[in-house]
N, C-alpha and C positions, 0 to 999 in steps of 0.2 A: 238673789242679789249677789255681785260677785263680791267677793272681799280684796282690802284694799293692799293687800299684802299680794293676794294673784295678778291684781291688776299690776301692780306695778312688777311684776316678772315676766308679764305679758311684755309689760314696754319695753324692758331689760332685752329679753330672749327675741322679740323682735328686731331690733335693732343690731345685738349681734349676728342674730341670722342673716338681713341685708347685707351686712359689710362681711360678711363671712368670716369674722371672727370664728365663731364656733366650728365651723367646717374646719378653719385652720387647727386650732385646738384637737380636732378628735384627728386631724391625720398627722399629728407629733405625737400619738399616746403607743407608747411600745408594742410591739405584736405580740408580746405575749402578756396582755392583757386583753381582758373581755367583759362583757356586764351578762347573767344571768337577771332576767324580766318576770317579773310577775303581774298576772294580773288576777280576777278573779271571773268576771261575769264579761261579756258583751250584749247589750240590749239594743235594738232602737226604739228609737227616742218617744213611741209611741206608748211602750212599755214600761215606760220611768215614771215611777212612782214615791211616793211621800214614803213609802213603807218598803221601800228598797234601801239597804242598809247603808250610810254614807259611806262614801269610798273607797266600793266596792264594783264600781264600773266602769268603761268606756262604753263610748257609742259603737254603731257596727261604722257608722263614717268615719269616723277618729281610729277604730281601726284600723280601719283600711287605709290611712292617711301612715300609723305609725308601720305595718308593713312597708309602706313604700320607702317609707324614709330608709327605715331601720336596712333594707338593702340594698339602698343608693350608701351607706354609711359604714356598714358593718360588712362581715364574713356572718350567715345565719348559721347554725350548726343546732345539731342533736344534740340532747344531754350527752350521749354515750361518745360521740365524738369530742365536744366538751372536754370530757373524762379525761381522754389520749390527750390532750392538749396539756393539761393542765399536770399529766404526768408525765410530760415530756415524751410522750411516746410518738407525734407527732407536731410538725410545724407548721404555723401556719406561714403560707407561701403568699397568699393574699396580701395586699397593700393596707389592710383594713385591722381594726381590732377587732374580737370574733364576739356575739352574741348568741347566747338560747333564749328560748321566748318560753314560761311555764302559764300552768294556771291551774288555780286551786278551786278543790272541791267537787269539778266532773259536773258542773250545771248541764244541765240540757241545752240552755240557751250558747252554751260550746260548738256543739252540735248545728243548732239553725244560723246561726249568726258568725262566729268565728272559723270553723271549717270550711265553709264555703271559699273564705277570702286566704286564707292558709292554701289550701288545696290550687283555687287559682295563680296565686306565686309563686306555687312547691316551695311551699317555708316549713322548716321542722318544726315542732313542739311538742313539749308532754307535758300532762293531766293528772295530778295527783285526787287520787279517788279515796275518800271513806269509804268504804270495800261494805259496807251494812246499810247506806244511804242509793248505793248505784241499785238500779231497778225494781225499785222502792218507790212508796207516795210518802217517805216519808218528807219532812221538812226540817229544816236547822233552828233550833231555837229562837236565834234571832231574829227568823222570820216569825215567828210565834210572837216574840214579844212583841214585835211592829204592831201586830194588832190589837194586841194587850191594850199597848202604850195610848194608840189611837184613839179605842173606848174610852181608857181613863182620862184622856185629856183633852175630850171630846165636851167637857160642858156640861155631860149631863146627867154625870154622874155623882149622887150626893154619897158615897159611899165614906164609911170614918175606918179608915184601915186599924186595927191594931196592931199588924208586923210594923215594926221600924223601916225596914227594907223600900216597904209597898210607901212610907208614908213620906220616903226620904225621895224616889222615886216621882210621888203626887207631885210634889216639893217643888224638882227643879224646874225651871225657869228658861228661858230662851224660844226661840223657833222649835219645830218638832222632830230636825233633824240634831239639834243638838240636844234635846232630851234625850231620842233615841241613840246619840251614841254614849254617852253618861250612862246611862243604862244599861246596854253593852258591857260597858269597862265595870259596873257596880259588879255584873254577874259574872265576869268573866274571873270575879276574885273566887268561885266555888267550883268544884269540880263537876262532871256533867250530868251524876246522878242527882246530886243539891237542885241542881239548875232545873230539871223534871220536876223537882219535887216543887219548888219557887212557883214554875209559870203553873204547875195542878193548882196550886193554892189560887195564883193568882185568879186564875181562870173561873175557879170556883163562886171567886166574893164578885166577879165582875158580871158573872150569869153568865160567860162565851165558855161552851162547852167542847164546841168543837171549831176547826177553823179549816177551810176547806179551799185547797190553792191549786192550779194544774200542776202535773209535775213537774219537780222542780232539779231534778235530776237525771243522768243518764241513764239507758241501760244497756245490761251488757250485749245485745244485740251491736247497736249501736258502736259500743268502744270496740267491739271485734272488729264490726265492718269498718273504722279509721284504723283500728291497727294494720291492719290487709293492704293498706294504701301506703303504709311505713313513712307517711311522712309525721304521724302523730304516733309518740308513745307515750306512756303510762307507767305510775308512779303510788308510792302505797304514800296516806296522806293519814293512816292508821283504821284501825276499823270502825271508831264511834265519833268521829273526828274529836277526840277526847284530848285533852292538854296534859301531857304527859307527867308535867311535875306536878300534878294536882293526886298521880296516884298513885299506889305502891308497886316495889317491885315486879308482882305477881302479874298485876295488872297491864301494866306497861310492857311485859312482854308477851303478852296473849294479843294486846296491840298491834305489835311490833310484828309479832307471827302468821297471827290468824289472820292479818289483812294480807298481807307475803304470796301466803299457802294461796286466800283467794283469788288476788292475779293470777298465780299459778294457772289453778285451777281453771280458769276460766279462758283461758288463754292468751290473757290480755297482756303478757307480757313476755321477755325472755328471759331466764329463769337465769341464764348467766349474767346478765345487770341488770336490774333492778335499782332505782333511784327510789327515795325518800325525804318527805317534806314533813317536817316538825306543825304539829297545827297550834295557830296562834302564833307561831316560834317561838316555842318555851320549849327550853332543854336545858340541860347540867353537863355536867363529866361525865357521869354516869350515866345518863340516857343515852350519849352522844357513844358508849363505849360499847350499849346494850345494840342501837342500831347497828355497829358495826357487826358487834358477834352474830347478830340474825343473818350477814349474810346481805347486804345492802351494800351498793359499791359508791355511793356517795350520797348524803342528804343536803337539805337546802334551808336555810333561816329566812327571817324575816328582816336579818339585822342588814342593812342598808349599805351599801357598798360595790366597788370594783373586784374582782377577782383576776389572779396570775397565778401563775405557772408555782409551783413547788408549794400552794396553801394549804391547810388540812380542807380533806375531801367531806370532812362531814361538819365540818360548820360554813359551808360556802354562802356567801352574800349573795343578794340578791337588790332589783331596783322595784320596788312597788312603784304602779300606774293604776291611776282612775282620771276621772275626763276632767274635773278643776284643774291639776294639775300638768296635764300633757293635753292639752284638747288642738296643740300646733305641733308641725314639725318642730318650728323655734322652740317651744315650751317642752317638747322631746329634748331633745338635744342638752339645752339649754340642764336641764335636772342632768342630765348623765354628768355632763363636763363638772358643775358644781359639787361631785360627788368625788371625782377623781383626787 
């Protein structure tokens, strides 16, 4: 059911879009400004499920809907051109303000869904990879919990937790997608070896032993054959997709490294730039100081905003999409202008 808060952004964003408000709006916005995009998954709609994480998606239609906009609207560029923009090393000559399009995590569903429609446009973008998750079975927590969550708030379970965590968990209240994202945010307060040790226990008292999903992830076959096409590049997103201020120095730079060395390695990248996306977007001074020393030519937050010309290059904003919120051109648009 939508909420009454999208609906009325629906009518808002429509409406400016008819009268082209907003069109007017984005061609007054300086040329040397631009929005970095994030997204994370592209599914269709057939594929969306209760135990897909809230948002965390668009459709492959919605998509394909914000490609078109975003280059009837924008200048699309590379990270790495981005880069030269933004240190003034180039200008942009276009009538347009410039956009990169990223996406976190390296799903597969990247691959079947979202590269097809990239490829068709020749639209740049790059992939920030957990470098220990790419051509792996394994899966992200969060998906683990979805299933957790599922059983335990399935009905049928008479289970009497003694963790506080699990009981506080039982507890909440709402729809299943707002358990599961309360849930989320509970565990996202421990670091990611706590977070293993959590869902073993959980797992344990719930009888789900194992949990068993297609892959859900790339692999490096794959990222090579889009790298070869240079219209997708690639991004170290750390090696355990681990939240950097949850660990110590030691750790954070074996992160920082060992994910690096494996782009490196595998040839997924070009070793003279290399970008870097904070996971979760948590970072300090000092993470932000340690990425630079590794050798990273700019990383990316989560923290919500427009970017220009002379910004520091390793805390750059960025605009999160999932389909509630941009599922129109208008409801595109619409989010960027209110952000400016």
């Amino acid at each position: 059911m939508i909420s009454t808060g999208i609906l009325i952004k629906k009518i808002l964003a429509a409406t400016q879009y008819h009268f082209k408000i907003l069109q007017s709006k984005l061609h007054a916005v300086p040329l040397d400004h631009g929005i970095i995009l994030t997204y994370h998954r592209v599914l269709s709609k057939d594929k969306i499920t209760r135990l897909i994480e809230p948002g965390m998606y668009v459709t492959d239609d919605t998509f394909a809907k914000h490609v078109a906009c975003l280059k009837d609207n924008f200048e699309i560029v590379s990270l790495r051109d981005l880069y030269s923009c933004l240190k003034g090393e180039e200008r942009n000559t276009n009538d347009k303000p410039f956009c990169a399009i990223t996406f976190d995590d390296g799903w597969v569903d990247f691959f079947v869904y979202a590269f097809p429609i990239l490829k068709k446009h020749k639209t740049p973008s790059t992939v920030f990879l957990p470098t220990s998750f790419i051509g792996s079975e394994k899966i992200f927590w969060t998906d683990r919990l979805a299933h957790l969550l599922s059983s335990m708030h399935s009905g049928n379970s008479s289970i009497t937790f003694k963790n506080p965590l699990f009981n506080k968990m039982a507890g909440l209240r709402g729809s299943f997608a707002q358990k599961f994202e309360q849930s989320v945010q509970l565990l996202k307060n421990y670091d990611y070896l706590e977070i293993e040790h959590i869902l073993k226990e959980l797992s344990t008292l719930l009888g789900i032993q194992e949990i068993n999903l297609p892959r859900s992830f790339l692999n490096w076959d794959e990222v090579r054959g889009m790298a070869k096409t240079e219209l997708v590049s690639f991004g170290s997103h750390t090696v355990n997709h681990a939240i950097l201020t949850k660990l110590n120095d030691t750790d954070i730079i074996y992160e920082l490294e060992a994910s690096k060395d494996k782009l490196v390695a595998e040839g997924a990248v070009d070793p003279e730039f290399i970008a870097f996306c904070y996971p979760n977007g948590n970072y300090n001074r000092k993470i932000r100081e340690l990425v630079m020393r590794t050798g990273y030519k700019l990383s990316v937050t989560t923290d919500c905003g427009w970017v220009s010309k002379n910004m520091n290059l390793f805390t750059l904003k960025r605009i999160g999409l999932h389909q509630d919120i941009s599922s129109s051109s208008s409801l595109l648009l619409y989010r960027f202008l209110k952000l400016l």
